[in-house]
Structures are given as structure tokens and as C-alpha cells.
Backbone as CSV, one residue per row, in Angstrom:
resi,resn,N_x,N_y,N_z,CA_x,CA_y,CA_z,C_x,C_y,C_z
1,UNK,7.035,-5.691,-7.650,6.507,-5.967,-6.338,5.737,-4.751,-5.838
2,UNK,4.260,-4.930,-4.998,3.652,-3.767,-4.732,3.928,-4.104,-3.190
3,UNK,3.203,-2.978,-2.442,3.409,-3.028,-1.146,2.376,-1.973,-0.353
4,UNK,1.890,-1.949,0.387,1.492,-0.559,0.940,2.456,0.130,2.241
5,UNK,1.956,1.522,1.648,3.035,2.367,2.573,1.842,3.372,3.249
6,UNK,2.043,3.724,4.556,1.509,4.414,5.679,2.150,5.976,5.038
7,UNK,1.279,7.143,5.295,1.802,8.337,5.313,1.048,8.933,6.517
8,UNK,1.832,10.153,7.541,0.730,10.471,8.573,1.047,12.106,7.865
9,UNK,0.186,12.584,7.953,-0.307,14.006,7.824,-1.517,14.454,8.690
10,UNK,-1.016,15.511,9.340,-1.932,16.320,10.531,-2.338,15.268,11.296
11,UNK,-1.541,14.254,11.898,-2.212,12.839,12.928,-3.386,12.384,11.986
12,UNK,-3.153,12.254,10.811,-4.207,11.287,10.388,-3.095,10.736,9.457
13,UNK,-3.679,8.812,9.368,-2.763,8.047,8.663,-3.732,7.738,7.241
14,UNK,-2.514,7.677,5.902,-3.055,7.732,4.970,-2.041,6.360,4.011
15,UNK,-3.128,5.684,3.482,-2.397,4.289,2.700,-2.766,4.549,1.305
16,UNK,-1.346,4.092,0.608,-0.909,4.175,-0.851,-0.347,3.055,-0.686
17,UNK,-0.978,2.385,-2.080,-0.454,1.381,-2.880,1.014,1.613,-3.987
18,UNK,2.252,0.981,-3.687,3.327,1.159,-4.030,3.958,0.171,-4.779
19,UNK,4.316,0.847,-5.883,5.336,-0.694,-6.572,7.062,0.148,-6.590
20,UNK,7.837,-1.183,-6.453,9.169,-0.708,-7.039,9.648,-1.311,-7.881
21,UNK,10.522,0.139,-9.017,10.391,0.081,-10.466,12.013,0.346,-10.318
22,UNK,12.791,-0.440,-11.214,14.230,-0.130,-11.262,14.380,1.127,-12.109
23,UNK,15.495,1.673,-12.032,15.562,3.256,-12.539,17.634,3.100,-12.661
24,UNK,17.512,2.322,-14.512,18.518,1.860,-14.678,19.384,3.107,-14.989
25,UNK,19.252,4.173,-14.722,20.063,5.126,-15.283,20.770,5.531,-14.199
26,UNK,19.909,5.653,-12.485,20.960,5.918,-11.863,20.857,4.713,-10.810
27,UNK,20.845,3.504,-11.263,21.004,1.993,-10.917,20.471,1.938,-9.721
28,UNK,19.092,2.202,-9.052,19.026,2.286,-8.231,17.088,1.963,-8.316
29,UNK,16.213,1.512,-7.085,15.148,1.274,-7.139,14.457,2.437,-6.777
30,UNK,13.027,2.716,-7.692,12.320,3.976,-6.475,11.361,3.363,-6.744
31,UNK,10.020,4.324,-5.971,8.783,3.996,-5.654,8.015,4.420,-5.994
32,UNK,6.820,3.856,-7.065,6.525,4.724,-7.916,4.203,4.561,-7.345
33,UNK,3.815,5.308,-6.823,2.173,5.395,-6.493,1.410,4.454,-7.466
34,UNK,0.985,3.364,-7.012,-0.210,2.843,-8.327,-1.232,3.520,-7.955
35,UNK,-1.851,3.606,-6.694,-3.329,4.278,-6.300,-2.828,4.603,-4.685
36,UNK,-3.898,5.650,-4.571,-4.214,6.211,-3.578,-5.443,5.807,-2.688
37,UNK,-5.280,4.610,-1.209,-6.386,4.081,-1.025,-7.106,4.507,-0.140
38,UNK,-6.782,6.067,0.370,-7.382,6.835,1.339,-6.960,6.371,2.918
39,UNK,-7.992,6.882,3.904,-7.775,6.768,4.943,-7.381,5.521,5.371
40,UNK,-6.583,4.845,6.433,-5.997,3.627,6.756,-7.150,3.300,7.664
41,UNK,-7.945,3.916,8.373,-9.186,3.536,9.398,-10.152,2.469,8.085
42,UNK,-10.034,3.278,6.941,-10.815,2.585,6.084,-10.492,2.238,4.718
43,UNK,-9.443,1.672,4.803,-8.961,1.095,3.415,-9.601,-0.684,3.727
44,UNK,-10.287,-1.301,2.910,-10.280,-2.404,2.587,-9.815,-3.075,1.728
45,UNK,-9.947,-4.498,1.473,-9.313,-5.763,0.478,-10.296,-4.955,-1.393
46,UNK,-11.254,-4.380,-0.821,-12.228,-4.340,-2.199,-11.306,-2.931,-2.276
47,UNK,-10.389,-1.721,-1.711,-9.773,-1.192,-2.421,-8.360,-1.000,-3.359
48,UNK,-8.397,-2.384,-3.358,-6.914,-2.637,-3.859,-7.334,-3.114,-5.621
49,UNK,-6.342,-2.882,-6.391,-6.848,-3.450,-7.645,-6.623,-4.882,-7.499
50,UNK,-7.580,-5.524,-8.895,-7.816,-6.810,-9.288,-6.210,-7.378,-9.427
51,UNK,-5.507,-6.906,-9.890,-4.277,-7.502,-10.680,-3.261,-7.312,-9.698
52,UNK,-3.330,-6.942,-8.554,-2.726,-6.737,-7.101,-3.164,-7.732,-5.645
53,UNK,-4.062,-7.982,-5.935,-5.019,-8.437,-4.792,-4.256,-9.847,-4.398
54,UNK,-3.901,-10.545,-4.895,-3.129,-12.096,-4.934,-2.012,-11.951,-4.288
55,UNK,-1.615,-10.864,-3.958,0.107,-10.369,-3.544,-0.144,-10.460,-1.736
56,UNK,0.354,-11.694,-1.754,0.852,-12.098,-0.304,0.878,-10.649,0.853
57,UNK,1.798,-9.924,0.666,2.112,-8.857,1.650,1.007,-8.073,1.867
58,UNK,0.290,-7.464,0.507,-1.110,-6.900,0.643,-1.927,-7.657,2.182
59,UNK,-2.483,-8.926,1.296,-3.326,-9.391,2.153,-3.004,-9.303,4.138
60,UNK,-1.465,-9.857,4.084,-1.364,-9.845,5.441,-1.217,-8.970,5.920
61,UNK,-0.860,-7.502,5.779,-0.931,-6.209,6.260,-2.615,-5.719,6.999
62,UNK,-2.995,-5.984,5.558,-5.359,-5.787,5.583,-5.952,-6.318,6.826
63,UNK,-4.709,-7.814,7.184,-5.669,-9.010,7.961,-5.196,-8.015,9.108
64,UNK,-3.874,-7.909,9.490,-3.386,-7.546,10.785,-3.942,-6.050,11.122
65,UNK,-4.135,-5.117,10.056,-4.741,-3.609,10.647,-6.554,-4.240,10.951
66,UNK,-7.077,-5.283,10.610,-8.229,-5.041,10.631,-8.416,-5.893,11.976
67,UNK,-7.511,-6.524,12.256,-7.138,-7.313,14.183,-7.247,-5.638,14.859
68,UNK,-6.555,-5.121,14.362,-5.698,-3.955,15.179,-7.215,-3.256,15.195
69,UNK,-8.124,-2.877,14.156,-8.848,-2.278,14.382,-10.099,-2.346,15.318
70,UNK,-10.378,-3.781,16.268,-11.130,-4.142,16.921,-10.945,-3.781,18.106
């Protein structure tokens, strides 16, 4: 499952594309960076990969920051 995650550094917000990967040794899930999609003012749908893009949560996050951004 991917997801995007918000990071703020120096009041500026920054979006990464995230999957979680089981980590059977100490039975537990972490989070491992697929890409780095830069600034959240300007991340779009064309910066997400092809083989990601279909993933429900993606899309509705994109739709609602780009409401937010008007």
C-alpha cells in the first residue's frame, strides 16, 4: 500500500510518496520512500508514478489539496 506523507521543514511543506513494507524480523511494519514529490504547493497527479497512480488514497488526497489550494 502507498500513501503520501506531509513533512514541514523551515514552514515549508514537503510530499513523499510512501509504501509500507513488513519487516518480518522485528514483526513489525515500516515506511519505506518510493519518490520524493517536492513541494506540496506543487505536487501534481503527473508526479506520481504510472504503477501508483490507480491507488484510491493518492487520488483523493491530490483532489482535496488542489480544493484547498483555490
Amino acid at each position: 500500500m502507498v500513501y503520501l506523507r506531509t513533512k514541514i521543514i523551515r514552514d515549508n511543506e514537503y510530499v513523499y510518496l510512501v509504501k509500507s513494507v513488513w519487516d518480518s524480523k522485528k514483526k513489525t511494519s515500516k515506511q519505506e520512500i518510493v519518490k520524493y514529490l517536492g513541494s506540496a504547493s506543487k505536487v501534481s497527479i503527473s508526479d506520481i508514478p504510472k504503477q501508483h497512480i490507480t491507488e484510491k488514497i493518492i487520488i483523493n488526497i491530490l483532489t482535496m489539496q488542489n480544493k484547498h489550494a483555490f
